[in-house]
C-alpha positions as CSV (number, residue, x, y, z in Angstrom):
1,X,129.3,82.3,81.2
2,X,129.1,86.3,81.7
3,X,127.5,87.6,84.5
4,X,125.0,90.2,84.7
5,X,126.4,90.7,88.3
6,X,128.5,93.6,89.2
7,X,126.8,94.4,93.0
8,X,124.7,92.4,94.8
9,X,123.0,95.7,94.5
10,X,122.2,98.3,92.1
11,X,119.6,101.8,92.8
12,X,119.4,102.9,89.1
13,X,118.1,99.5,88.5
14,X,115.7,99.2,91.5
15,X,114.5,103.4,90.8
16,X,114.2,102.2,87.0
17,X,111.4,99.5,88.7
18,X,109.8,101.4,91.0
19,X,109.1,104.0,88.1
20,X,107.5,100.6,86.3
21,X,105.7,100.3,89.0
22,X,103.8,103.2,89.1
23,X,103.3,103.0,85.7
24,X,101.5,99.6,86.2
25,X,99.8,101.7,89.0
26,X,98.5,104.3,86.9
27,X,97.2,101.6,84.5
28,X,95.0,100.3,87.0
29,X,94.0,103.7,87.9
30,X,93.8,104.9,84.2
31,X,91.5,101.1,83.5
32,X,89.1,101.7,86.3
33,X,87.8,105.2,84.8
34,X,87.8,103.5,81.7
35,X,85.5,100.6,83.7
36,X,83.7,103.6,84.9
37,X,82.8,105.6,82.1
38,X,81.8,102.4,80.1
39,X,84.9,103.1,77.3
40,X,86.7,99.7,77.4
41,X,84.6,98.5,74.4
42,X,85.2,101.6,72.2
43,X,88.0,100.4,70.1
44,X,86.8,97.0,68.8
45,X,89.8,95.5,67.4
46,X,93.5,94.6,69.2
47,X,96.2,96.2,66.7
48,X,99.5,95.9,69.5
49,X,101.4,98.2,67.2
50,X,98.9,100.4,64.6
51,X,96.5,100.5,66.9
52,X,99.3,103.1,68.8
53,X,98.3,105.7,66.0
54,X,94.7,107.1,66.8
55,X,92.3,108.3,64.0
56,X,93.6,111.4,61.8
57,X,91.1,112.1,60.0
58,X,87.3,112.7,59.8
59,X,87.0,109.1,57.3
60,X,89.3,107.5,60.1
61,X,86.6,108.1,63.1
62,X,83.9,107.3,61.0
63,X,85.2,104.5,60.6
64,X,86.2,103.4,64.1
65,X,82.5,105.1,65.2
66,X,80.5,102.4,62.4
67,X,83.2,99.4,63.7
68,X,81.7,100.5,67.5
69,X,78.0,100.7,66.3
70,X,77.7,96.8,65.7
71,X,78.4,95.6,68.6
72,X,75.6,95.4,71.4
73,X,76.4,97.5,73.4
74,X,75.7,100.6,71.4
75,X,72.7,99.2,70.0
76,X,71.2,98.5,73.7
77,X,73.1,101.1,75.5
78,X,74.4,104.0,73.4
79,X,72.2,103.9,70.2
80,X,71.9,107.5,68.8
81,X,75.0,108.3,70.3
82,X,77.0,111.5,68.7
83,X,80.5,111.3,67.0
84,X,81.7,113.8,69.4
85,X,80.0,111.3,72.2
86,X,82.0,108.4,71.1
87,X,85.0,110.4,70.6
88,X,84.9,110.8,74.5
89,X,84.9,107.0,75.1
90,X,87.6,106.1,72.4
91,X,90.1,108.6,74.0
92,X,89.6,106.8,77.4
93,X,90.1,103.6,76.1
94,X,93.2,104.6,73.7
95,X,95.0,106.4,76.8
96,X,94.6,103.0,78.7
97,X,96.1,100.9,75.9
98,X,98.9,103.3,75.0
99,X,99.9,103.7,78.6
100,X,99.7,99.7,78.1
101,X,102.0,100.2,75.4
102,X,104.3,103.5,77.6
103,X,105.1,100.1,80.4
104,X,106.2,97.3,78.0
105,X,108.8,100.0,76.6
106,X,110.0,101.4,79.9
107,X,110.4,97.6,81.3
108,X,112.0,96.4,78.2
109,X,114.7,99.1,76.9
110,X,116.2,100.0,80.1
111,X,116.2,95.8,80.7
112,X,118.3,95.6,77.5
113,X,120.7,98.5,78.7
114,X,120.9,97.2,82.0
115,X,122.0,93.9,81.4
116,X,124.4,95.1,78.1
117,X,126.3,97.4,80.9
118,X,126.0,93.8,83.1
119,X,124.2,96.0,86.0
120,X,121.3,93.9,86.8
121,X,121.8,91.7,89.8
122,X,122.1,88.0,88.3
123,X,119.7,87.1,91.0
124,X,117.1,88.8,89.2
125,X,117.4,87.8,85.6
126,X,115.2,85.3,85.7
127,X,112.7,87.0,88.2
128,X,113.0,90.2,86.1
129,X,112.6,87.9,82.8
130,X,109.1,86.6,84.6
131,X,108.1,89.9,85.1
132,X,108.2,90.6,81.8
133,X,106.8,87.7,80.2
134,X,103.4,88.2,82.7
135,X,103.3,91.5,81.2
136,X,103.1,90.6,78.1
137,X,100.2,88.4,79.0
138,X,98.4,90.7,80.9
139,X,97.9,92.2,77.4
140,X,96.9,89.2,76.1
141,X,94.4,88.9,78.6
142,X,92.7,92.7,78.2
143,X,92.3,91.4,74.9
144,X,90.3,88.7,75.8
145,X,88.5,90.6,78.0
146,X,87.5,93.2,75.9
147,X,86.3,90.4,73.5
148,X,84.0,89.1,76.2
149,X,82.1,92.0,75.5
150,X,81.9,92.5,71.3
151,X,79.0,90.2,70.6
152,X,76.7,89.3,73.0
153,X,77.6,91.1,76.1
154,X,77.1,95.3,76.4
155,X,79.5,95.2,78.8
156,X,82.9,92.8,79.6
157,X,82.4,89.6,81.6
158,X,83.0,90.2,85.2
159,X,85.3,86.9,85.4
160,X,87.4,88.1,82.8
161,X,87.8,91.4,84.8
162,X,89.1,90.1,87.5
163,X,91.6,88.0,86.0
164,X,93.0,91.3,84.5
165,X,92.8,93.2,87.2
166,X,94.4,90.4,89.3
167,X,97.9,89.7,86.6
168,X,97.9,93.8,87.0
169,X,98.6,93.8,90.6
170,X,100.4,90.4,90.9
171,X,102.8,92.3,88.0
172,X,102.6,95.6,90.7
173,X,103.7,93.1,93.7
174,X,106.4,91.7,91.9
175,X,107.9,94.7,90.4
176,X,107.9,96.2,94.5
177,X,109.5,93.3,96.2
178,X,112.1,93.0,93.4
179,X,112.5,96.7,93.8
180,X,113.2,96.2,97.1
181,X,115.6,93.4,96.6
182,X,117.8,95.6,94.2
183,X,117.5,98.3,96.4
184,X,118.7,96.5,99.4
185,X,120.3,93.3,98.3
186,X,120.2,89.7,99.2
187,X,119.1,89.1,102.7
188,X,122.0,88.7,104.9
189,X,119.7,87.4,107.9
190,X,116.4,86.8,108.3
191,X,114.0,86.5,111.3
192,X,113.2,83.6,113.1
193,X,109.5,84.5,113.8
194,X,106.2,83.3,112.3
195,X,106.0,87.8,110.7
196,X,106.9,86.3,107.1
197,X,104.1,84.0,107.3
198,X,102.0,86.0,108.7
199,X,102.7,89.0,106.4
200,X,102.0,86.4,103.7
201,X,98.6,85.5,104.5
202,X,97.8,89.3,104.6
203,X,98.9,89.6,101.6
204,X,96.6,86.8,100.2
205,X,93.4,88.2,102.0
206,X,94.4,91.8,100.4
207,X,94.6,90.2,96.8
208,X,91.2,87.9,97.1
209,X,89.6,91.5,98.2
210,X,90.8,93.3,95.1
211,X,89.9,90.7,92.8
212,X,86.1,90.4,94.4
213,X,86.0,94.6,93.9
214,X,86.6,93.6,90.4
215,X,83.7,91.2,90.1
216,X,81.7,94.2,92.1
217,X,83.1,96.5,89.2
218,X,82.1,93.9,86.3
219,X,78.6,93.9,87.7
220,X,78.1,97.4,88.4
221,X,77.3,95.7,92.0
222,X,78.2,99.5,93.9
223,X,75.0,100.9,92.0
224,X,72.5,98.7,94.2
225,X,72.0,98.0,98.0
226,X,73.4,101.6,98.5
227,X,72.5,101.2,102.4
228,X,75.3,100.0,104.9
229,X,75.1,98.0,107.1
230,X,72.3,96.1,105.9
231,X,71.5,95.9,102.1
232,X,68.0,97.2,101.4
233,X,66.8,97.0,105.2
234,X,68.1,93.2,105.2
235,X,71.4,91.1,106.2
236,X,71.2,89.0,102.8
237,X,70.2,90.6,99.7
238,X,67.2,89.1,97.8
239,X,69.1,88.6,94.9
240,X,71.7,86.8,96.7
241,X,71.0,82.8,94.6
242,X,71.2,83.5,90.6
243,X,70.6,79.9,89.7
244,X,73.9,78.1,89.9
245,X,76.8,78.5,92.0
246,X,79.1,80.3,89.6
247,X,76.3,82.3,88.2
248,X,75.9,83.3,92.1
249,X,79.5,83.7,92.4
250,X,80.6,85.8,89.5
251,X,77.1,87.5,88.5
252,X,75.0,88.0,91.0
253,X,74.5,91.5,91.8
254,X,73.7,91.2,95.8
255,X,76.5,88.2,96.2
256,X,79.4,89.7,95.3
257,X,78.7,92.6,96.7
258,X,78.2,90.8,99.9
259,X,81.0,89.0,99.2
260,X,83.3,92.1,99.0
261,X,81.7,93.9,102.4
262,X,82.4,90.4,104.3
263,X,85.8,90.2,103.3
264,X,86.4,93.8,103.6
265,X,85.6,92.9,107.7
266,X,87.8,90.5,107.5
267,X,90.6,92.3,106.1
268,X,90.3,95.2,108.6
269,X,90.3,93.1,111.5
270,X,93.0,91.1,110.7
271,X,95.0,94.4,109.6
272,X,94.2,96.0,112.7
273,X,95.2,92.6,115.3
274,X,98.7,92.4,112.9
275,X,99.4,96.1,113.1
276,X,99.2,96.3,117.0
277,X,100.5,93.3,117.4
278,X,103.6,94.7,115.2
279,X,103.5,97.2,117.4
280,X,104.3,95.3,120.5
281,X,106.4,92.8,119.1
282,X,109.9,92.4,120.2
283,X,111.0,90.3,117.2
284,X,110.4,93.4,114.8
285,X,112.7,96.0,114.0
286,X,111.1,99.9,114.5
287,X,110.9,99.7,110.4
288,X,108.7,97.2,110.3
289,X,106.7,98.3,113.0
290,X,105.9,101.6,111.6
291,X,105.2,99.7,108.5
292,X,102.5,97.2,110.2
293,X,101.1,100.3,111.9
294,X,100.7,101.8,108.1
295,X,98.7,98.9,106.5
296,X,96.4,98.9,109.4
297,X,95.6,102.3,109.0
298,X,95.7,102.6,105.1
299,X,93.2,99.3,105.7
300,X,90.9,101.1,107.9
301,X,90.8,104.1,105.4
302,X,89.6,102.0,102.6
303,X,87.0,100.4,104.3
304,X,85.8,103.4,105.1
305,X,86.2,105.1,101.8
306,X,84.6,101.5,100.1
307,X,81.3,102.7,102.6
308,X,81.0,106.4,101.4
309,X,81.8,105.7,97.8
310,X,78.6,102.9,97.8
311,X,76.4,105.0,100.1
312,X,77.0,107.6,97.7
313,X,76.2,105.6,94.5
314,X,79.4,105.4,93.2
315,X,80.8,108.4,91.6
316,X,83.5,108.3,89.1
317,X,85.7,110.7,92.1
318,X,84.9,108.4,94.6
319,X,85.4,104.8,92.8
320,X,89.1,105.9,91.6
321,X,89.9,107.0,95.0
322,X,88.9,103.5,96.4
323,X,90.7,102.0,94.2
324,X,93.8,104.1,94.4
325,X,93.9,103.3,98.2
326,X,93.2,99.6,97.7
327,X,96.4,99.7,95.2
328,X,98.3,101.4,97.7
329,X,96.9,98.9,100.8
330,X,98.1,96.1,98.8
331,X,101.9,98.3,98.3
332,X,102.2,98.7,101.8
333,X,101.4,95.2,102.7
334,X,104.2,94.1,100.1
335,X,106.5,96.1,101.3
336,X,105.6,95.2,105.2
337,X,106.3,91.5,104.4
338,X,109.2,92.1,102.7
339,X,110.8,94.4,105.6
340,X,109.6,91.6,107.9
341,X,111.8,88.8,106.6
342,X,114.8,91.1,107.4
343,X,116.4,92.0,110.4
């Protein structure tokens, strides 16, 4: 059988994922204004390949512009709206999906030439073949999100958000570690301390955070109880119970936003005890140490900047930043548990 192995090692190949990477990172960037500025529903069919070519004439918007007007959320939310109006939405929407489009072609041609010239670390065929594959359902999934939203919703359901916003950054984490596995190579030794399971677990609280902003975002929960610490003078919202547990859980205004501040405590204590803690241990190597010092404080900056941008309403500034540095708290945590596991 050939191999793709020629190093245990290759830079081109881990620089080529790192630049995937931040593609992926400026997709969730790029999709959050596009959350924002209430664009994801613009473009009311999925074309994966035509859909690449915007509108070129005046018959072509028209067209695209009548398609957007039967759905609810121009009749409810945008009715009178101007041509030039929607024009602003579409282009926010059509930037997101061919920057969509921009990362399945940078991940899959250089993939092809990589393993033709046999350069990609057999280790990571089948890793790098995974990565792929939950690419391509991650477009799958914006899809179905974006359906959510054509017939009886004005907006996309907030479930649905946060399953895409989740396969974004479990496709970011993946691309980093194996990143840093090309960069580095296989492990020659690895610690015997509890850091990798600890690292772990901060990488799981960091992930359930980001995927309860995204109900936050689904709801528009950062436009209400705009006071911190209390919510409207109170420690529970009085919209906290919506009925039903999941209707609590998923679209209750005042839940998941309470949701989202009491994990956000959680987060930065447990950021801050690992990072002095990495500090003083003796296991770690200074690396590693300067790395658990780094999520701490990229942890306590967030929940400072999540407080600003709700006291202030949440402006579209604000709201990218926030999640900007929550993309790159959960980078620094993935590359803190991958430096951990090494000596």
């Amino acid at each position: 059988m050939t191999s793709f192995l020629r190093s245990d090692r290759s830079k081109p190949v881990a620089i080529w994922l790192f630049v995937v990477a931040a593609l992926v990172l400026g997709m969730v960037i790029l999709g959050g204004a596009t959350r924002l500025t209430d664009s994801g529903l613009s473009i009311t069919q999925w074309k994966p390949v035509t859909g690449a070519i915007p509108p070129l004439s005046n018959a072509d918007w028209q067209a695209e512009f009548a398609r957007y007007r039967q759905i609810p959320q121009y009749a409810q939310l945008n009715a009178g709206m101007s041509l030039a109006d929607f024009k602003t939405i579409y282009w926010w929407e059509w930037s997101h999906r061919l920057l969509g489009r921009l990362v399945g072609v940078v991940f899959f041609v250089p993939f092809v030439i990589f393993a033709a010239r046999r350069d990609l670390p057999r280790r990571l065929v089948a890793r790098l073949a995974g990565i792929f594959v939950l690419g391509g359902l991650q477009g799958l999934v914006g899809w179905w999100m974006v359906a959510s939203g054509l017939a009886q919703r004005v907006s996309v359901a907030p479930e649905r958000l946060m399953i895409h916003l989740g396969l974004a950054f479990a496709l970011l984490g993946a691309l980093l570690w194996t990143a840093f596995d090309c960069w580095a190579g296989a492990a020659r030794q690895t610690l015997p301390s509890p850091w990798g399971r600890r690292a772990a677990i901060l990488i799981g609280l960091v992930y359930f955070q980001i995927l309860l902003g995204a109900l936050v975002a689904g709801n528009d929960a950062g436009l209400v109880y705009n006071d911190w610490p209390l919510m409207n003078g109170r420690l529970l919202p009085d919209d906290y119970w919506a009925g039903g547990l999941w209707a609590t859980l998923a679209h209750s205004q005042g839940a998941v936003q309470l949701h989202h501040r009491l994990m956000a405590y959680l987060v930065t204590a447990v950021a801050l005890a690992m990072g002095v803690s990495a500090w003083r241990s003796s296991y770690l190597a200074p690396g590693s140490k300067a790395l658990g010092l780094a999520v701490a404080g990229a942890v306590l900056a967030q929940a400072l900047l999540g407080v600003i941008t709700l006291m202030a309403h949440a402006p579209l500034a604000l709201a990218i930043a926030h999640q900007l540095t929550g993309a790159a708290v959960f980078a620094l945590t993935i590359a803190f548990a991958w430096r951990v596991r090494r000596v």
